[in-house]
N, C-alpha and C positions, 0 to 999 in steps of 0.2 A: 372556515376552520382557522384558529387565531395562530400567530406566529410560532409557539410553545408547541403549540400540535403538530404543526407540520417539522421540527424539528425533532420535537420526540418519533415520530412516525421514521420519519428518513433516516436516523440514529439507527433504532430501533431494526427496521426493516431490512435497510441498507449493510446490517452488520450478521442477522440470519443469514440474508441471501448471501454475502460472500462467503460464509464460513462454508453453508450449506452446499453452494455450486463449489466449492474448494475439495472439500469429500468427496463429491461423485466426480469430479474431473481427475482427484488425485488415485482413488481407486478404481474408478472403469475406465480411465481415457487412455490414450497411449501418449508417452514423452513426449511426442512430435509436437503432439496439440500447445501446449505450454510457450513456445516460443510464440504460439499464433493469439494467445493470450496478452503477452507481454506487447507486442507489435500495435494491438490495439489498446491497449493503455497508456503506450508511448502517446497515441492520437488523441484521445481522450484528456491526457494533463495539459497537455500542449496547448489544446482546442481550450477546453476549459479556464486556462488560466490566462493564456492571451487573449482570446476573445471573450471571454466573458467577465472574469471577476478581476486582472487588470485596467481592463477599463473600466468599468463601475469604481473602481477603487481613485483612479487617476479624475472622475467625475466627480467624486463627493471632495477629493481632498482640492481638487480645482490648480493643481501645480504637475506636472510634466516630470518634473524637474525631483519636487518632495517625491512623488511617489515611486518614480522610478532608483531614486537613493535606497528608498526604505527595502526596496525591492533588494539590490545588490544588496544592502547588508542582511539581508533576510538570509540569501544564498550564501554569503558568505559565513553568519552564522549556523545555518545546517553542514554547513564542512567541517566547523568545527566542532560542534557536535557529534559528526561523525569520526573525527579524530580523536573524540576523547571516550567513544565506543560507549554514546550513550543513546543516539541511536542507526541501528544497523538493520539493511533490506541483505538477503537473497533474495533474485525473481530469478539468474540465470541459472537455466535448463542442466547447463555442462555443470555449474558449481556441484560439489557431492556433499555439501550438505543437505541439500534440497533438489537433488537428483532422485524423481522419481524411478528411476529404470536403477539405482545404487541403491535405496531404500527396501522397494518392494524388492530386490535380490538380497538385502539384508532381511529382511521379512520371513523369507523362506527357508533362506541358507545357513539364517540363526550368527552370522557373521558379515560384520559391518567395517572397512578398512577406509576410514576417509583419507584424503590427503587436501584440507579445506586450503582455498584459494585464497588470495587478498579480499576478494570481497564477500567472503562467509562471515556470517555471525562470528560473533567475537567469543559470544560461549561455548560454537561449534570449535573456534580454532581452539579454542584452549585446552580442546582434547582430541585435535587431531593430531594425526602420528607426525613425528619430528622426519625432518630428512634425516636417514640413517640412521633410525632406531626407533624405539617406541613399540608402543603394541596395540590392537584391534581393540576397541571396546562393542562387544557384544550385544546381539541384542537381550535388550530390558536388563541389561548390566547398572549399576551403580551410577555408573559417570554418563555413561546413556539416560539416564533418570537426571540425572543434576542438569544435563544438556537443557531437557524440555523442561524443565521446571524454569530455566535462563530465557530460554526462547518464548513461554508464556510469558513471564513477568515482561522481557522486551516488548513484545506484541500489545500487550495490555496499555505499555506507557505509550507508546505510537497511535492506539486505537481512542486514547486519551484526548493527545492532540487532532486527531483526524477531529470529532466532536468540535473541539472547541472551534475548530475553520469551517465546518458545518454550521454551527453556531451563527458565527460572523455575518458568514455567506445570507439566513435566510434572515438573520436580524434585518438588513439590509434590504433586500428583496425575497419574493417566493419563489420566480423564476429562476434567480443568481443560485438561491440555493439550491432548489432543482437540478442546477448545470452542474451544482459542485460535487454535490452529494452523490451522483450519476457517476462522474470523474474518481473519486473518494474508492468508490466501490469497484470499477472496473478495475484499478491499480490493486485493490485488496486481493485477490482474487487470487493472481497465480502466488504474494504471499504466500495466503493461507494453504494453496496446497503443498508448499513446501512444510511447515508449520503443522500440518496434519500429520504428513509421512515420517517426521519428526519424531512426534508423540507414538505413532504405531512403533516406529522401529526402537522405543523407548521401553516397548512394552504394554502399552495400553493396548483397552479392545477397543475397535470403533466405534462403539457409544459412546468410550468414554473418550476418547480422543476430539469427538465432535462435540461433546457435553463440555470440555476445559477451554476446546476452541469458540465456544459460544460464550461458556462465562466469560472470557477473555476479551472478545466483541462488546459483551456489554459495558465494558469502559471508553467505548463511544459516547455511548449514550450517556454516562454520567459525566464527560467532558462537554458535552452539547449543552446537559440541562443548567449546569455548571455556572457552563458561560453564558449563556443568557443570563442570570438573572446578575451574575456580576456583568454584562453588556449594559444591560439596563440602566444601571448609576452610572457609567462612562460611557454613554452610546458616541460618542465623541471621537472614540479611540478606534469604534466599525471599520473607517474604512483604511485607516491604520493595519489593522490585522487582515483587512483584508489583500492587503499587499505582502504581509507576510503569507499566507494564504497560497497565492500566488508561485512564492518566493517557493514555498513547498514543493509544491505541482512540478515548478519546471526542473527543480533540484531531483526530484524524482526521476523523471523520464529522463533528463539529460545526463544525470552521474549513475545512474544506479540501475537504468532501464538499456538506454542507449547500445552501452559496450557491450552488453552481450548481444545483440543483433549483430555488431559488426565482425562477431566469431564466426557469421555463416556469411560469407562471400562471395557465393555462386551466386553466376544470373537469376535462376529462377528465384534464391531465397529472398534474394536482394528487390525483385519485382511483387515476392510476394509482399515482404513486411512494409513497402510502401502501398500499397495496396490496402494493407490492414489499418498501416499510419492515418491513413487516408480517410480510410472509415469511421476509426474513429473522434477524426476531426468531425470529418459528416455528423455525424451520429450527436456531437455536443451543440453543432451550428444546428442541427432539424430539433432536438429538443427545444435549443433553448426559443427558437422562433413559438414551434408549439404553445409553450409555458407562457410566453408570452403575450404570445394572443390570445390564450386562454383566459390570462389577469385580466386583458383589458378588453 
């Protein structure tokens, strides 16, 4: 299978299954699960981008030194990006934008009272209630409707970039991208179930909720085919981005994953989510061995 396909495929594939497991986790599963979600994806970027596609990346550019730079300003530029609220995760559980257990009770109760954290969507804050005063936006209200039209179009441009580091990755190798695309998706995930609950408590029905979050997905895939074929005339630039890449992965788990584990402090929670960390390190070292010996 030529490199184009295996990227279309993983795009492609990679962006149903997360939207699709986002649905069924965000309406049958209970809250709890969520954190146990995020704990393995912390492992998964982690794993993925230190063990796999920083070195590949430090191997083609053949400098320590260059690629580890490119890297810090890679993370230093997703801050600021994040600063200028262009692009923004909720994945934590307590945040009420993306509070499953604050959703589905909006859901039901036909009233929705956020009070969005520092790290909520920037189109969630823009209509959540001010300290001391303001008012509830309703479900399938107006500005509830503006929210998720905010939150797709964000999703879409994020799902844009995921593509293009998918891209990079399998330009590169089949295995690398294997490990990324794997990584990519694990992190998607408890996203999209905030991103679902979203669009429900917006007003939609769940077809159509999972029908805007799948159109939404597939600007993965047009950021992947994208960048291959602009890869192609600068392959030059591969392992370049592939330290941007990188730069992604850890900027993820460590700013935007991270702080919400360290909101549960108990022994056991603290045992669990290394545990899960843990796995899904495992989980990106046993694939990428698999993929590997598989190539060759």
């Amino acid at each position: 299978m030529s490199v184009l396909m295996w990227i279309v495929l993983a795009s492609f594939v990679g962006g149903v299954i997360s939207v699709c497991a986002a649905a069924l986790v965000g309406f049958a599963a209970k809250p709890h699960t969520i954190p146990l979600l995020i704990s393995y994806s912390v492992g998964a970027l982690l794993g993925a981008s230190l063990l796999g596609v920083l070195p590949q990346a430090i191997t083609e550019i053949g400098s320590v030194e260059l690629a580890t730079s490119i890297l810090l300003a890679g993370i230093l530029g997703f801050f600021l990006l994040e600063k200028l609220v262009l692009w923004r995760h909720c994945h934590e559980v307590s945040c009420e934008a993306h509070d499953p257990v604050e959703v589905k009770r909006a859901s039901t109760a036909h009233s929705y009272r956020p009070v969005a954290p520092a790290t909520a969507p920037v189109a969630l804050q823009a209509h959540s209630l001010v300290a001391g005063g303001g008012h509830a936006h309703g479900y399938g209200s107006e500005e509830s409707m503006r929210s998720a039209s905010l939150i797709l179009i964000g999703d879409a441009f994020h799902n844009f970039v995921d593509g293009v580091l998918i891209a990079a990755a399998f330009t590169q190798s089949i295995p690398l991208g294997i490990v990324t695309a794997t990584a990519i998706v694990a992190h998607e995930i408890p996203q999209e179930v905030g991103d679902y609950l979203v669009l429900l408590h917006s007003g939609m029905s769940r077809l159509k909720a999972l029908a805007f979050n799948l159109l939404s997905s597939m600007a993965t895939l047009v950021g992947a085919v994208g960048a291959y074929f602009a890869l192609a005339s600068i392959s030059g630039a591969v392992p370049y981005l592939l330290c941007i890449a990188a730069a992604s992965m850890i900027y993820v788990a460590v700013a935007d994953l991270i702080p919400g584990l360290h909101r549960r402090a108990e022994l056991s929670a603290t045992i669990q989510q290394v545990v899960l960390i843990s796995a899904g390190i495992g989980s990106i070292v046993l694939i990428h061995h698999l993929v590997d010996g598989f190539a060759h």
